[in-house]
N, C-alpha and C positions, 0 to 999 in steps of 0.2 A: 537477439539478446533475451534470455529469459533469467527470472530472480530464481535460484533457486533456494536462497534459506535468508532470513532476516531476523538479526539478535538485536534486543531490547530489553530492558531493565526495567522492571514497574516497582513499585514500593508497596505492595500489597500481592504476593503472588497466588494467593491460596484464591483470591478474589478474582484476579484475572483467568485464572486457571478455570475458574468457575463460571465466567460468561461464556467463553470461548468453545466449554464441555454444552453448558447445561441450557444456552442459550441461543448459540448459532448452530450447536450441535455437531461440531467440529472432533474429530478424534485427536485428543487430548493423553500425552503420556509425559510423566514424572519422574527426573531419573536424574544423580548425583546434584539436587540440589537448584534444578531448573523444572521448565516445563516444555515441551513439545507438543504443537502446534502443528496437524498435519493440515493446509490446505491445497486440495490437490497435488499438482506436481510439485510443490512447494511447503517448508519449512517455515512457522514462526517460530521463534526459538524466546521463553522471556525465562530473565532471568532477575534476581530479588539486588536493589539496588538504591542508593539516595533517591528521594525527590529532586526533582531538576525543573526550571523553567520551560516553559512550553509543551507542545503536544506533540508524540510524531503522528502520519499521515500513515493511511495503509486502503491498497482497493483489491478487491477480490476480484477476479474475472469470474462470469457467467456466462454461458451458449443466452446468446439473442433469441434463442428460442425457450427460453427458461423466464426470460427479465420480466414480461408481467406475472408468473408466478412465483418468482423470488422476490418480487414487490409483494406482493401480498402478502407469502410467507415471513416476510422481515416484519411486516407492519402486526405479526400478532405476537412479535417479538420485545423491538422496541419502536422508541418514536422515533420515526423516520423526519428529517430535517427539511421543514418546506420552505422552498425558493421560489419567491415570485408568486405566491399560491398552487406551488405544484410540486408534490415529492420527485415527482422525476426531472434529471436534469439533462441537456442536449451537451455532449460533447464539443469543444471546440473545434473549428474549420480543419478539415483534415483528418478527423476523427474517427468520424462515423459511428458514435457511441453513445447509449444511455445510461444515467447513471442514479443510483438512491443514494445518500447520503447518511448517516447515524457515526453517534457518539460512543467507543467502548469502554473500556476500565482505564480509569483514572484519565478521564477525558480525547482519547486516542481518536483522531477522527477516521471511520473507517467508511468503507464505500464498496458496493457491488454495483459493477460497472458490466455492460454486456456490449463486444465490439462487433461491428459488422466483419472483421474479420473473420470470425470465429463462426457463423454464421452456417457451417455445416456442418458444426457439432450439433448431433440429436439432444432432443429437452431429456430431458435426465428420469428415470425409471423410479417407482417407488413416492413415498411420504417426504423424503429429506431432498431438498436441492442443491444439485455438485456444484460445489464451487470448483471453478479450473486450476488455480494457481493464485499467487501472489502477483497481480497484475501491474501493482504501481508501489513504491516507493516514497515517499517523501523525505527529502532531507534538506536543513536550513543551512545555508555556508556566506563566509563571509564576503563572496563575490561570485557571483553567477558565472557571469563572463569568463573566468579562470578555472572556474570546475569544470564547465560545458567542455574547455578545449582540452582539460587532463583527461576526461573518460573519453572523449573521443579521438583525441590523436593515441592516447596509451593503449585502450582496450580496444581501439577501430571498429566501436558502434556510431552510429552516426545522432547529428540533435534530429529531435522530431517539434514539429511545429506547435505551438507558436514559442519564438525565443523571442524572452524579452529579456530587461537588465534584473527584474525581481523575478519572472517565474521564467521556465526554460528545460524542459524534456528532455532524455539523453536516450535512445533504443529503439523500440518499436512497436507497433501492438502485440509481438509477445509479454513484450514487458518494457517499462520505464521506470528509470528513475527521475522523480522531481524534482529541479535544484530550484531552490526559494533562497529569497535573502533572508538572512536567518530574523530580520525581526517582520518577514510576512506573517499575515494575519492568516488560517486557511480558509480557503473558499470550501463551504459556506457560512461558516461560522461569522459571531463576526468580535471575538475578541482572542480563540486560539489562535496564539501563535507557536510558529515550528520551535519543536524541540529542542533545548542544547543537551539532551542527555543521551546515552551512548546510542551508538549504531552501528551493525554490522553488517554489510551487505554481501552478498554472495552471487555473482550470476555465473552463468556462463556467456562466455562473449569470443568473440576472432582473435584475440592477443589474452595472454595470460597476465596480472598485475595486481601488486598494492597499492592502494592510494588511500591517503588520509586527506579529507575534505575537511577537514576541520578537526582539532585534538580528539572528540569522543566520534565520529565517524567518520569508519572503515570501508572500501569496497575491494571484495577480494575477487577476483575474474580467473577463471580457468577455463 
């Protein structure tokens, strides 16, 4: 399964548009009233919308060979989120992943995470470090347990570990999507919680389908 485009609504878009350019350095384009959002093989797509309770979740993937230098380069960026006394974080069992943690426009928690799978992707050429794609999704619903079994018996990706009754993975290290109880808090944070404002997700997955996880998010699988 991989993500390949994610819409969202910020209430400030000119501001969002602005971190994502001038910040992380992302190629950034503007067009009938949205913005675009290229991260590697993947699309963010924001578009200008009410304020809404919560945050959503977003992780970049990195080549493992990149991750102490995309640590570095994030931290002359913004403040990177320390856990336990340490910006970097260890994947859960199964993983095999590290991860940074930072906050983006209008509190978004975002993350560059570098998996061992990826692990023969070459460190990246040049001043700017390639982010791979849209690695991870987060989305809040009102029951874990009933989303896990819609994306996986509808679009036949399987869960990825650990599934609990609040948090719970739907994909693979290509990509995941989050399924949180909509009133979790995100790790690392410790007072965001998930989003109720829209969501669009896109991947490609083995079955084609719509699902509404909840009235403002969407996963659309082709």
């Amino acid at each position: 399964m991989r993500i390949r485009q994610v819409a969202l609504t910020v209430d400030r878009l000119d501001e969002a548009a602005s971190f994502y350019r001038d910040v992380l350095l992302l190629p950034v384009a503007a067009h009938a009233g949205r913005v675009t959002v290229t991260v590697g093989s993947s699309r963010l797509v924001l578009e200008p919308g009410d304020p809404f309770p919560g945050v959503h979740h977003l992780a970049f993937g990195v080549a493992p060979a990149d991750f102490r230098r995309a640590r570095g380069w994030l931290g002359e960026r913004v403040e990177p989120i320390v856990v336990d006394g340490s910006e970097v974080v260890e994947g859960p069992e199964g993983w095999h992943s590290q991860s940074v943690y930072f906050l983006g426009p209008e509190g978004i928690v975002l993350e560059f995470i570098a998996r061992q799978a990826d692990r023969g992707i070459a460190a990246s050429a040049g001043d700017v470090v390639r982010l791979l794609c849209i690695s991870e999704v987060g989305v809040g619903v009102p029951d874990v347990g009933d989303a896990v079994r819609a994306l996986t018996q509808r679009l036949g990706v399987p869960a990825f570990p650990p599934q609990g009754t609040h948090f719970a993975p739907v994909g693979g290290h290509d990509g995941l999507v989050i399924l949180v109880d909509e009133q979790r808090i995100w790790f690392p944070t410790d007072t965001q919680r998930a989003a109720q404002g829209p969501v669009v997700v896109e991947l490609e997955a083995p079955l084609a389908a719509r699902l509404s996880l909840r009235p403002t998010a969407t996963v659309l699988a082709s």
